[in-house]
PDB file of N, CA, C and O in Angstrom:
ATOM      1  N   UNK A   1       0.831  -1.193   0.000  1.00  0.00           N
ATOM      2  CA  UNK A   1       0.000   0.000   0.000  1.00  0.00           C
ATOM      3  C   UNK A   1       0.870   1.249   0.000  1.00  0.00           C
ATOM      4  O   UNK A   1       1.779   1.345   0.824  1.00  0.00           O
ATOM      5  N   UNK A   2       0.597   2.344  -1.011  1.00  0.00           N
ATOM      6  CA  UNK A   2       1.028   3.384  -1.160  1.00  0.00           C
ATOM      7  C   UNK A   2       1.155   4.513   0.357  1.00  0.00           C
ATOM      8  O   UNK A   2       0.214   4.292   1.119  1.00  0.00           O
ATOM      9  N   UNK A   3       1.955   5.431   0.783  1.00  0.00           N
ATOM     10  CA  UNK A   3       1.672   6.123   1.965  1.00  0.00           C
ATOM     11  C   UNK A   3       1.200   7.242   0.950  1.00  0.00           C
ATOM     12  O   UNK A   3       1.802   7.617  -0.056  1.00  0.00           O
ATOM     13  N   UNK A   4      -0.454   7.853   1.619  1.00  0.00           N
ATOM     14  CA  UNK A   4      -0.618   8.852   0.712  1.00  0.00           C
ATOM     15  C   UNK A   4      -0.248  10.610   0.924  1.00  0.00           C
ATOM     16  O   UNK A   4      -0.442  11.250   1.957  1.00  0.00           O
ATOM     17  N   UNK A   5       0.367  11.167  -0.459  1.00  0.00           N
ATOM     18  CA  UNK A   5       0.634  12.489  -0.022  1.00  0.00           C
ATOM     19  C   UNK A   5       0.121  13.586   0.189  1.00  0.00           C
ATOM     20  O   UNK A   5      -0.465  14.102  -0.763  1.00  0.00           O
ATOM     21  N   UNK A   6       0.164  14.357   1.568  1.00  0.00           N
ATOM     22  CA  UNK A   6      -1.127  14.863   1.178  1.00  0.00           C
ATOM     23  C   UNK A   6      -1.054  16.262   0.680  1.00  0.00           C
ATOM     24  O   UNK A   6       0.073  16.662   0.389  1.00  0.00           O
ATOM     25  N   UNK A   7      -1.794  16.863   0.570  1.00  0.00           N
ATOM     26  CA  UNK A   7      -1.946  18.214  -0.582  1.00  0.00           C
ATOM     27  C   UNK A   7      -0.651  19.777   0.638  1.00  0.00           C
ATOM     28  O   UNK A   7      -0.440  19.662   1.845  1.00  0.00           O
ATOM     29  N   UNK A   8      -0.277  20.582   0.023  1.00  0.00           N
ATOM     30  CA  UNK A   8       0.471  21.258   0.520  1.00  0.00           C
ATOM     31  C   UNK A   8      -0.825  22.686   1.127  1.00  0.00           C
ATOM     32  O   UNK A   8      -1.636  23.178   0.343  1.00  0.00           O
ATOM     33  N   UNK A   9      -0.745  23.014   2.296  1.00  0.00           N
ATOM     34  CA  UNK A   9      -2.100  23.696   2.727  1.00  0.00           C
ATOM     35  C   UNK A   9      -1.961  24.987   1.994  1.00  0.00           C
ATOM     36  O   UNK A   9      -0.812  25.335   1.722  1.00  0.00           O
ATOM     37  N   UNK A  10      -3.164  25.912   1.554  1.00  0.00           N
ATOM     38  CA  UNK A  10      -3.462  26.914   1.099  1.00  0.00           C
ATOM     39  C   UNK A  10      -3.321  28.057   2.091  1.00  0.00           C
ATOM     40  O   UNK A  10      -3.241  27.614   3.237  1.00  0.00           O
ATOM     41  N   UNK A  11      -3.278  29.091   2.041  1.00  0.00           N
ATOM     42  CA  UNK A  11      -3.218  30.312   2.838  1.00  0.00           C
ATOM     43  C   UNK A  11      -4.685  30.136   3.505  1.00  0.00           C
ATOM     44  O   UNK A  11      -4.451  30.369   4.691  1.00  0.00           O
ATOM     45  N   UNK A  12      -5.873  29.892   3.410  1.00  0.00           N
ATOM     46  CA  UNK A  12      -6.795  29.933   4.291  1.00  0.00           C
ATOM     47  C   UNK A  12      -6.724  28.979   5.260  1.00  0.00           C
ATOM     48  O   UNK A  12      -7.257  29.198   6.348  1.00  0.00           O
ATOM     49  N   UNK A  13      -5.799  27.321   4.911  1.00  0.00           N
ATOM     50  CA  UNK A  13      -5.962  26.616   5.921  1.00  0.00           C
ATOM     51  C   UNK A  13      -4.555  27.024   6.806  1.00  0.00           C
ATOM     52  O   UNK A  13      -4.454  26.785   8.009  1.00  0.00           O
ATOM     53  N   UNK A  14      -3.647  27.586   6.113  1.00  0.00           N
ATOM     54  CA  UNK A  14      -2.230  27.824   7.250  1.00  0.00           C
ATOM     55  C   UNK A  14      -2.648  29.193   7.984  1.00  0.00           C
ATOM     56  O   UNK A  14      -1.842  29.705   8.761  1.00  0.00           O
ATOM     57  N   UNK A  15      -3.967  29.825   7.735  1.00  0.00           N
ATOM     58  CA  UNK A  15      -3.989  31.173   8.625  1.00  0.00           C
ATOM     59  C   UNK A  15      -5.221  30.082   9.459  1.00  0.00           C
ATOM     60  O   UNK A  15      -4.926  29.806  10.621  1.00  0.00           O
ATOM     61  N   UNK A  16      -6.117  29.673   9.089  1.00  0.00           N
ATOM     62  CA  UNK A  16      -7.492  29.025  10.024  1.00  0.00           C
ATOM     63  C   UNK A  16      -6.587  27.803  10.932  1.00  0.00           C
ATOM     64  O   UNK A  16      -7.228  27.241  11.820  1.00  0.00           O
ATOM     65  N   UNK A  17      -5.491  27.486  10.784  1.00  0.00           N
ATOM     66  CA  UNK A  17      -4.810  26.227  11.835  1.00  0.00           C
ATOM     67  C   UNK A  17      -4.453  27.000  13.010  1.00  0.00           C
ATOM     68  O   UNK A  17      -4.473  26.253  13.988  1.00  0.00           O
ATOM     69  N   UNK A  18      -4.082  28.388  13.371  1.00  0.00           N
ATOM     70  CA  UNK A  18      -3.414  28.637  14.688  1.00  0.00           C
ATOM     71  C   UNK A  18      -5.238  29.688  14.699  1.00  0.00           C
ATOM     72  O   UNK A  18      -5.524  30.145  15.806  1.00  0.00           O
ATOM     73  N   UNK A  19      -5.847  29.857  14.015  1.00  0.00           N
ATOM     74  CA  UNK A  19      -7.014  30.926  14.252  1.00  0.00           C
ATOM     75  C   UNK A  19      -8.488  29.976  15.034  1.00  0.00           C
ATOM     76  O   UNK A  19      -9.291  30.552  15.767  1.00  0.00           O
ATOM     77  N   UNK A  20      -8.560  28.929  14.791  1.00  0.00           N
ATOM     78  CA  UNK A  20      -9.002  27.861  14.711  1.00  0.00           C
ATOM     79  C   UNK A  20      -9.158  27.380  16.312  1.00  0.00           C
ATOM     80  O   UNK A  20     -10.112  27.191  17.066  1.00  0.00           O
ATOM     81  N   UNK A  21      -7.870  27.296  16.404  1.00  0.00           N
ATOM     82  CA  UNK A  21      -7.676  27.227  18.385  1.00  0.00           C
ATOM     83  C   UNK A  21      -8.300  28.186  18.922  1.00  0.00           C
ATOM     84  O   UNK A  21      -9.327  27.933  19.553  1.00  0.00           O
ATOM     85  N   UNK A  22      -7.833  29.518  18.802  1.00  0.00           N
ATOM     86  CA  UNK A  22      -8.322  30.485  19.095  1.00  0.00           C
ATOM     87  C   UNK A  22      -9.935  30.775  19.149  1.00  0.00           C
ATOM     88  O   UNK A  22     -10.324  31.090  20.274  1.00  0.00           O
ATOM     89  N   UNK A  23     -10.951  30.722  18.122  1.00  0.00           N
ATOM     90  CA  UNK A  23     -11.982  30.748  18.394  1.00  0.00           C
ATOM     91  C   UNK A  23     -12.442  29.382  18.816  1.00  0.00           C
ATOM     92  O   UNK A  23     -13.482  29.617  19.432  1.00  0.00           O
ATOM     93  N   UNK A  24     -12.313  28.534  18.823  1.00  0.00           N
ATOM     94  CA  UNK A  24     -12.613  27.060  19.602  1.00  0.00           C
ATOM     95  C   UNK A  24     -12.305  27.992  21.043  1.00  0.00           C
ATOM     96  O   UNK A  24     -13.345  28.334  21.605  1.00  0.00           O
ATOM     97  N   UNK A  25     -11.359  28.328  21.538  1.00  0.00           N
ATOM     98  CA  UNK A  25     -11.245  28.731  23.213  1.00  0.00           C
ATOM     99  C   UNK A  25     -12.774  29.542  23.574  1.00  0.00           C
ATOM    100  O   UNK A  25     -13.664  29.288  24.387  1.00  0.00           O
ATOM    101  N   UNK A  26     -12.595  30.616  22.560  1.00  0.00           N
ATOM    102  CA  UNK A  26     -13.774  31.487  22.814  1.00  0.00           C
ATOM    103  C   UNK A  26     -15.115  31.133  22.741  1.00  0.00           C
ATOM    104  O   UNK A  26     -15.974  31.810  23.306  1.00  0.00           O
ATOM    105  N   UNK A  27     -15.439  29.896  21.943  1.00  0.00           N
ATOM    106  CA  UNK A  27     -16.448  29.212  21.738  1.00  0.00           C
ATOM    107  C   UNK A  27     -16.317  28.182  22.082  1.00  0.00           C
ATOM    108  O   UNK A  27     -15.763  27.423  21.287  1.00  0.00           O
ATOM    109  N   UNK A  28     -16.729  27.658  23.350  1.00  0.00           N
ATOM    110  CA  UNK A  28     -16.197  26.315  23.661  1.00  0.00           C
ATOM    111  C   UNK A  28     -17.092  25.161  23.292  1.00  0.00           C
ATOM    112  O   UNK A  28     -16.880  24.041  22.828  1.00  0.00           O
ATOM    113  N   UNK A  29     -18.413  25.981  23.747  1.00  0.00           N
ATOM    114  CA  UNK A  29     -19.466  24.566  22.850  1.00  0.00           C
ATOM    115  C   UNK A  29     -19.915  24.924  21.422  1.00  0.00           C
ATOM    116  O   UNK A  29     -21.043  24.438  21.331  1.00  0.00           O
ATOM    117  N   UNK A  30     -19.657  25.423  20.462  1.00  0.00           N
ATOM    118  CA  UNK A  30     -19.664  25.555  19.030  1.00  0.00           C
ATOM    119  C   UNK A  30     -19.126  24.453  18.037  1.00  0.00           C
ATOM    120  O   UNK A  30     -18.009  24.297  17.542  1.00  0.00           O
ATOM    121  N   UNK A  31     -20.021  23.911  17.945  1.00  0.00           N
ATOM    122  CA  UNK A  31     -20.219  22.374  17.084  1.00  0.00           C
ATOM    123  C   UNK A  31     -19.213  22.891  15.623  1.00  0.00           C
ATOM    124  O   UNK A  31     -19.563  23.786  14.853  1.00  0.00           O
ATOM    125  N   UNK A  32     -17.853  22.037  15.492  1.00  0.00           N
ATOM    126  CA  UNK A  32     -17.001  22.207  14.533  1.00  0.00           C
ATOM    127  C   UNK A  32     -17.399  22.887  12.644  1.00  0.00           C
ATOM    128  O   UNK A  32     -16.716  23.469  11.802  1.00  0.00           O
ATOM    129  N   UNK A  33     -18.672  22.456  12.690  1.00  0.00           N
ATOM    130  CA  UNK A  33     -19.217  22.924  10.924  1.00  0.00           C
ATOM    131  C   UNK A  33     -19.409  24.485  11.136  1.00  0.00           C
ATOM    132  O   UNK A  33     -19.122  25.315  10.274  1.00  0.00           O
ATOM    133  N   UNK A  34     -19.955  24.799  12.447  1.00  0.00           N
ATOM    134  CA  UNK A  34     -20.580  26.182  12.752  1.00  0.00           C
ATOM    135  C   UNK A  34     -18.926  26.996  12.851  1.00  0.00           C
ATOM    136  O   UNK A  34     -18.801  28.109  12.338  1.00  0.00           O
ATOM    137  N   UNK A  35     -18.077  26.514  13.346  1.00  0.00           N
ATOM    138  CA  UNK A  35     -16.815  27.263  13.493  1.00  0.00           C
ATOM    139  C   UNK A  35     -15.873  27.274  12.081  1.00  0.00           C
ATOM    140  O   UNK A  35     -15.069  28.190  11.911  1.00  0.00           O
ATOM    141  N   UNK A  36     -16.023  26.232  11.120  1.00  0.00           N
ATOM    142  CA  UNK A  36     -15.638  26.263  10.069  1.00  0.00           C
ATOM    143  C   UNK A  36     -16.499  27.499   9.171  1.00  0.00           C
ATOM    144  O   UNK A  36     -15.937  28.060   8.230  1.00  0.00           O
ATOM    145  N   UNK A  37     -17.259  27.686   9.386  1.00  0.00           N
ATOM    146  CA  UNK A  37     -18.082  28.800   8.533  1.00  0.00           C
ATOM    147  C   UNK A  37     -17.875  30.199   9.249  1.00  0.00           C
ATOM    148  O   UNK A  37     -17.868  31.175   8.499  1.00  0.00           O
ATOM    149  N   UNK A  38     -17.693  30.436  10.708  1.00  0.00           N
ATOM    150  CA  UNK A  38     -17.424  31.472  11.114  1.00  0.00           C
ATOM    151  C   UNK A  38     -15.822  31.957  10.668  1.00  0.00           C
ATOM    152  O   UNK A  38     -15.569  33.161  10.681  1.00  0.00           O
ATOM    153  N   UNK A  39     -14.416  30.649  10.150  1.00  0.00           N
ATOM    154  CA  UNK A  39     -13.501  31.103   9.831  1.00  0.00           C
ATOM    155  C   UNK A  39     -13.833  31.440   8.612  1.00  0.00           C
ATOM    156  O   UNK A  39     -13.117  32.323   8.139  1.00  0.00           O
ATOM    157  N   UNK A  40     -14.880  30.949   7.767  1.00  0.00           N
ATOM    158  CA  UNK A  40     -14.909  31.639   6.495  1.00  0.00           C
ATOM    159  C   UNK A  40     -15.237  32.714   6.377  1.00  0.00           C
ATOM    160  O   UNK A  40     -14.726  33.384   5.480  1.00  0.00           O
ATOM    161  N   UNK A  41     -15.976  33.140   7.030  1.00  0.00           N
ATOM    162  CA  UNK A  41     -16.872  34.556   7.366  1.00  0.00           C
ATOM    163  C   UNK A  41     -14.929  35.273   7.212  1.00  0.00           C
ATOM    164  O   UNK A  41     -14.231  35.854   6.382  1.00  0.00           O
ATOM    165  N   UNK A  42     -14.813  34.677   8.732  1.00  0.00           N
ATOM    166  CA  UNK A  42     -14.128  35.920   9.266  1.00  0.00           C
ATOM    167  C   UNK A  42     -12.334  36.399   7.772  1.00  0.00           C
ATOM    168  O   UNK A  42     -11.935  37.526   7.479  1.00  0.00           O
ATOM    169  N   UNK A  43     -11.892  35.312   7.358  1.00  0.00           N
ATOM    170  CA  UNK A  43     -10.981  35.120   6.305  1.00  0.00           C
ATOM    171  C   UNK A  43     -11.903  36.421   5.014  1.00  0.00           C
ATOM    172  O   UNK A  43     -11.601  37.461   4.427  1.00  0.00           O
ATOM    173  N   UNK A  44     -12.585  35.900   5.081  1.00  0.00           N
ATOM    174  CA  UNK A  44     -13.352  36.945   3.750  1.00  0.00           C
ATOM    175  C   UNK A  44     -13.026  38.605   4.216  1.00  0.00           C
ATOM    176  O   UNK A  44     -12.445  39.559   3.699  1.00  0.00           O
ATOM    177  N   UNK A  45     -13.585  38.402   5.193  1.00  0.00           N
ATOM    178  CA  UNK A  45     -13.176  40.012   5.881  1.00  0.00           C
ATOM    179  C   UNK A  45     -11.941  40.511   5.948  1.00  0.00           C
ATOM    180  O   UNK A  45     -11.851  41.739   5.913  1.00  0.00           O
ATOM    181  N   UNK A  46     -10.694  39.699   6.059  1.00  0.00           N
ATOM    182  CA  UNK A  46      -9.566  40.261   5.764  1.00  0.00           C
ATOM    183  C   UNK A  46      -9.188  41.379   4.863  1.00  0.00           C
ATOM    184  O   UNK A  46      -9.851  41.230   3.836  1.00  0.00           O
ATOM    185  N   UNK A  47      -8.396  42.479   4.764  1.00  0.00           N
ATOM    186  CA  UNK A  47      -8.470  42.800   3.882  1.00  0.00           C
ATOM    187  C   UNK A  47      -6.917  42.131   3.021  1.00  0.00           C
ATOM    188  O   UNK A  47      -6.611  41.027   3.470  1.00  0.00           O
ATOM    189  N   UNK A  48      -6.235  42.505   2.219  1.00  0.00           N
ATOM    190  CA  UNK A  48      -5.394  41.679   1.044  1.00  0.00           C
ATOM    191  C   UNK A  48      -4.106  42.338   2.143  1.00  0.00           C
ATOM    192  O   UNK A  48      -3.672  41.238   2.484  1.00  0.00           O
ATOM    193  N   UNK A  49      -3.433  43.099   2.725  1.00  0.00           N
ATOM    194  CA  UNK A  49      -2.898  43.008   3.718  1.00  0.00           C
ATOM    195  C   UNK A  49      -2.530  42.221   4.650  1.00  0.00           C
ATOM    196  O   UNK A  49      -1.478  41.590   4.747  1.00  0.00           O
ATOM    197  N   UNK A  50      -3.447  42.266   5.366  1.00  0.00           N
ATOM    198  CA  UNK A  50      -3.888  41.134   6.500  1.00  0.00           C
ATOM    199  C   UNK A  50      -3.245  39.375   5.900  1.00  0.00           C
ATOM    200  O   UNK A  50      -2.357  38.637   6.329  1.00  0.00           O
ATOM    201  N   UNK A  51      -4.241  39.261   4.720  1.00  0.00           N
ATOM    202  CA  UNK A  51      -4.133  37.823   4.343  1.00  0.00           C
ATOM    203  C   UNK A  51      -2.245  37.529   3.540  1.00  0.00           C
ATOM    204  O   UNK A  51      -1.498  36.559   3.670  1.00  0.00           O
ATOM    205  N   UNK A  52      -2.055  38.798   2.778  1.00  0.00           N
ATOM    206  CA  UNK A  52      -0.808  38.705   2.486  1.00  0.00           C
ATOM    207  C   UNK A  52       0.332  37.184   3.319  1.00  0.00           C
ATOM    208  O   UNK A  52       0.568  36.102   2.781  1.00  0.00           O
ATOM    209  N   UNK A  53       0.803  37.643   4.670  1.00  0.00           N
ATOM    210  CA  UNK A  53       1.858  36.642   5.107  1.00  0.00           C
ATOM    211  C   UNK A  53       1.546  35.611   4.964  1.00  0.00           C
ATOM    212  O   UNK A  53       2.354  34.684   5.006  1.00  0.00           O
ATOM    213  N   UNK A  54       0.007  35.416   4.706  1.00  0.00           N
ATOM    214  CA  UNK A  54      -0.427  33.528   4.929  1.00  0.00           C
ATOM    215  C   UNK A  54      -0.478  33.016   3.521  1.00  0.00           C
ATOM    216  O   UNK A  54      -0.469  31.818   3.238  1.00  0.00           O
ATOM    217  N   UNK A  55      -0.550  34.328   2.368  1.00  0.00           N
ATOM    218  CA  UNK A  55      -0.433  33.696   0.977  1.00  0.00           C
ATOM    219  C   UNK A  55       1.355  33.272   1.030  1.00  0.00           C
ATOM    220  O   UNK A  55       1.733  32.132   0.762  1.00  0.00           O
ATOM    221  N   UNK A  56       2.188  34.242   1.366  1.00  0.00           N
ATOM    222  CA  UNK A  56       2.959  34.188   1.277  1.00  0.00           C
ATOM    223  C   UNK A  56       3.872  33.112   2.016  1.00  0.00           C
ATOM    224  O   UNK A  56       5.051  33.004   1.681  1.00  0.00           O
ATOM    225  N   UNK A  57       3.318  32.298   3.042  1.00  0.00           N
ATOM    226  CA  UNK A  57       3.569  31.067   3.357  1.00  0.00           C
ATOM    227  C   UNK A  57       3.147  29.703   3.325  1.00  0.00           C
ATOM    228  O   UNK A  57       3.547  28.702   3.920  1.00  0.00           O
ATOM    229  N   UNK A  58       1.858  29.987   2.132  1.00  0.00           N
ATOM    230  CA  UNK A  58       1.135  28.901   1.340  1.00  0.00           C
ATOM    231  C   UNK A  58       1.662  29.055   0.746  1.00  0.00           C
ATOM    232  O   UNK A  58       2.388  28.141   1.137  1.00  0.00           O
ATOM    233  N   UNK A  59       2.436  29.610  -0.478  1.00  0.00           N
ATOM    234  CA  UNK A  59       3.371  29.717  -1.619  1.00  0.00           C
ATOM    235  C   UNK A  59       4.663  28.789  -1.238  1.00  0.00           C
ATOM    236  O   UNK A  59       4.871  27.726  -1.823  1.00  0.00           O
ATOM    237  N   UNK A  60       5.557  29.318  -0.146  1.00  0.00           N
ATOM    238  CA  UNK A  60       6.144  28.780   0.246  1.00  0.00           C
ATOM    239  C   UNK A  60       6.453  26.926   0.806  1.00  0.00           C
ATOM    240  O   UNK A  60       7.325  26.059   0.753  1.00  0.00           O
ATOM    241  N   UNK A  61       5.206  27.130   1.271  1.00  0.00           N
ATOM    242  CA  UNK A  61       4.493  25.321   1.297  1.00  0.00           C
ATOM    243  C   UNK A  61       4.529  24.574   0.414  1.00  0.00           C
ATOM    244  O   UNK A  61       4.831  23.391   0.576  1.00  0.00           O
ATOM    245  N   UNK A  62       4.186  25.163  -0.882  1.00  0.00           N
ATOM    246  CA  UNK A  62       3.996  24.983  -2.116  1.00  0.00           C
ATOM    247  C   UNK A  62       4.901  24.250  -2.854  1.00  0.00           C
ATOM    248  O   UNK A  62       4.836  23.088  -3.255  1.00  0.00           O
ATOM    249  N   UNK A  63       6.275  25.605  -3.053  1.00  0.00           N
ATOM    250  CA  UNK A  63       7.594  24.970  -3.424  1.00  0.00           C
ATOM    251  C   UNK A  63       8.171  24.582  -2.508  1.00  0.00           C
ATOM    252  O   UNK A  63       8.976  25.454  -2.180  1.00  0.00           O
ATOM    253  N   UNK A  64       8.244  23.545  -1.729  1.00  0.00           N
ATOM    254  CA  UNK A  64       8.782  22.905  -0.741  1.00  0.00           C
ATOM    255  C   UNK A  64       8.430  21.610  -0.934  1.00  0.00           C
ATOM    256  O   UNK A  64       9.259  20.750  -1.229  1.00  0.00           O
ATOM    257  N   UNK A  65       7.213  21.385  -0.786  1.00  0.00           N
ATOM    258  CA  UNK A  65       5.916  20.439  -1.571  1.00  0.00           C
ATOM    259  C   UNK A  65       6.197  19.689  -3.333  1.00  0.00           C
ATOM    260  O   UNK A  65       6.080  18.544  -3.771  1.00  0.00           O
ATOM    261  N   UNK A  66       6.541  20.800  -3.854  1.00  0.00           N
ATOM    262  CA  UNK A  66       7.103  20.874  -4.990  1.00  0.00           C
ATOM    263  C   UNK A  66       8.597  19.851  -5.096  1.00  0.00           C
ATOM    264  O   UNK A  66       8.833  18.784  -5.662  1.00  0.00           O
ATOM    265  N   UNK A  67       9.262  20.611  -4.406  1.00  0.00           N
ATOM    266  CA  UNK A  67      10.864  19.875  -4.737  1.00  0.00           C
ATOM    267  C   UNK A  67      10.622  18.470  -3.695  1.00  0.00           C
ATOM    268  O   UNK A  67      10.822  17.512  -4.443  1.00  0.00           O
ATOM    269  N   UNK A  68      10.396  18.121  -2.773  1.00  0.00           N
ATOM    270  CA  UNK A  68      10.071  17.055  -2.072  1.00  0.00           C
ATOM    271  C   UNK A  68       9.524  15.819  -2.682  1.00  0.00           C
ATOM    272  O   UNK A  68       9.835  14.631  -2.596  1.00  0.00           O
ATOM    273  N   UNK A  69       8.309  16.689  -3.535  1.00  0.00           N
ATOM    274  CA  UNK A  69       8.157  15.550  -4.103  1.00  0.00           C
ATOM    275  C   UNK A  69       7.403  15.737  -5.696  1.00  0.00           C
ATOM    276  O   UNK A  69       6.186  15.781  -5.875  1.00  0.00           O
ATOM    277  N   UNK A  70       8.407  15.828  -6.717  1.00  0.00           N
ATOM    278  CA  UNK A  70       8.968  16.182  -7.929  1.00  0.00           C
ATOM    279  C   UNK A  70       7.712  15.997  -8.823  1.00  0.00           C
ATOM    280  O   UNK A  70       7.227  16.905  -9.498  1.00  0.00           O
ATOM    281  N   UNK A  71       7.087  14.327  -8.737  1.00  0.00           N
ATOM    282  CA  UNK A  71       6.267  13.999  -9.460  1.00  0.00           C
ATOM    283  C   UNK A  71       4.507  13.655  -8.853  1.00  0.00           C
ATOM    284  O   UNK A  71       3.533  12.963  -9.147  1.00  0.00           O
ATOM    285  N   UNK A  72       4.861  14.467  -8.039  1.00  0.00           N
ATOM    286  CA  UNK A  72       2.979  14.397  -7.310  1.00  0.00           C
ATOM    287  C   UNK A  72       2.152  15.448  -8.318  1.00  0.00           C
ATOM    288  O   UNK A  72       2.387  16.563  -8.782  1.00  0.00           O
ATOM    289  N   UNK A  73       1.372  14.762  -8.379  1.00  0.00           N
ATOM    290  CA  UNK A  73      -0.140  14.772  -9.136  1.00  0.00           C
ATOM    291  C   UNK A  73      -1.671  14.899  -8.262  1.00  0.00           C
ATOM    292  O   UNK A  73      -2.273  13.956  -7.749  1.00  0.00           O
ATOM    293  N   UNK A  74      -1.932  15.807  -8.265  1.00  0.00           N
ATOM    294  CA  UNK A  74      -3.087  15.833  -7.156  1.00  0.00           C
ATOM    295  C   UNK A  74      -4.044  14.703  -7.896  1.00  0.00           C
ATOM    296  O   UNK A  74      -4.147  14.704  -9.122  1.00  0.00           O
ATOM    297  N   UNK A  75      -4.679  13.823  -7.143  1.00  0.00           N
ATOM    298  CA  UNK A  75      -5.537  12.720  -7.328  1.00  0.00           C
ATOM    299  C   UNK A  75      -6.805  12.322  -7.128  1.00  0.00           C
ATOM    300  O   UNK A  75      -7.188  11.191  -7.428  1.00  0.00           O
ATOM    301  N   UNK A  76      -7.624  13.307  -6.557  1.00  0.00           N
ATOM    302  CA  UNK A  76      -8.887  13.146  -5.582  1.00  0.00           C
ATOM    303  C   UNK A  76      -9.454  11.811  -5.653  1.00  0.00           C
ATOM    304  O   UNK A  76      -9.582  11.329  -6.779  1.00  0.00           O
ATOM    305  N   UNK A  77      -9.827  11.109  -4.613  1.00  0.00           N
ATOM    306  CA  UNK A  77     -10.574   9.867  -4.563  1.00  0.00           C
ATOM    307  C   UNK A  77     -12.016  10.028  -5.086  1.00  0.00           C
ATOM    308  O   UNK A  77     -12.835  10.873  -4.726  1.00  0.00           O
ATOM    309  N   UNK A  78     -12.193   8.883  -6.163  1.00  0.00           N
ATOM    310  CA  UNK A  78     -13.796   8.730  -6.676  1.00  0.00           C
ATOM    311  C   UNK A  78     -14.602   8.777  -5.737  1.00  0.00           C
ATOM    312  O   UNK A  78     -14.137   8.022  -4.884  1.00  0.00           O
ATOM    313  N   UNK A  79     -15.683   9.277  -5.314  1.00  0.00           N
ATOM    314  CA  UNK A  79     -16.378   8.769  -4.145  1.00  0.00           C
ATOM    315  C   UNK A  79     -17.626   7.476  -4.821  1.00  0.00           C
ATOM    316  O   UNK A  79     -18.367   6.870  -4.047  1.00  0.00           O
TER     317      UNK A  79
END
């Protein structure tokens, strides 16, 4: 069996991974789908500033992702 690779994260999921904790603290009983939509909310509101460092370290993810591993092909599973 293949180990599978997984995708290199986008600027919304490398800014929503440390933002994520954060409103989980503040919301402690907020059922996970309801907090996934409040990071979308709140990401939209950014302005291109703001979101800048997290494009700029999804890029980075990217080519790293890239040279690691030369011949990956994103694959999505049939459902």
């Amino acid at each position: 069996r293949q180990v599978r690779i997984k995708r290199p994260m986008n600027a919304f999921m490398v800014w929503a991974k440390t933002e994520r904790k954060v409103m989980a603290d503040e919301n402690p009983g907020l059922h996970n789908a309801d907090l996934s939509k409040m990071l979308g909310k709140k990401w939209k509101s950014l302005v291109p500033s703001e979101r800048r460092p997290f494009i700029q370290e999804a890029e980075k993810l990217r080519l790293q992702h890239q040279s690691e591993y030369p011949n990956y092909k994103y694959r999505p599973k049939r459902k």
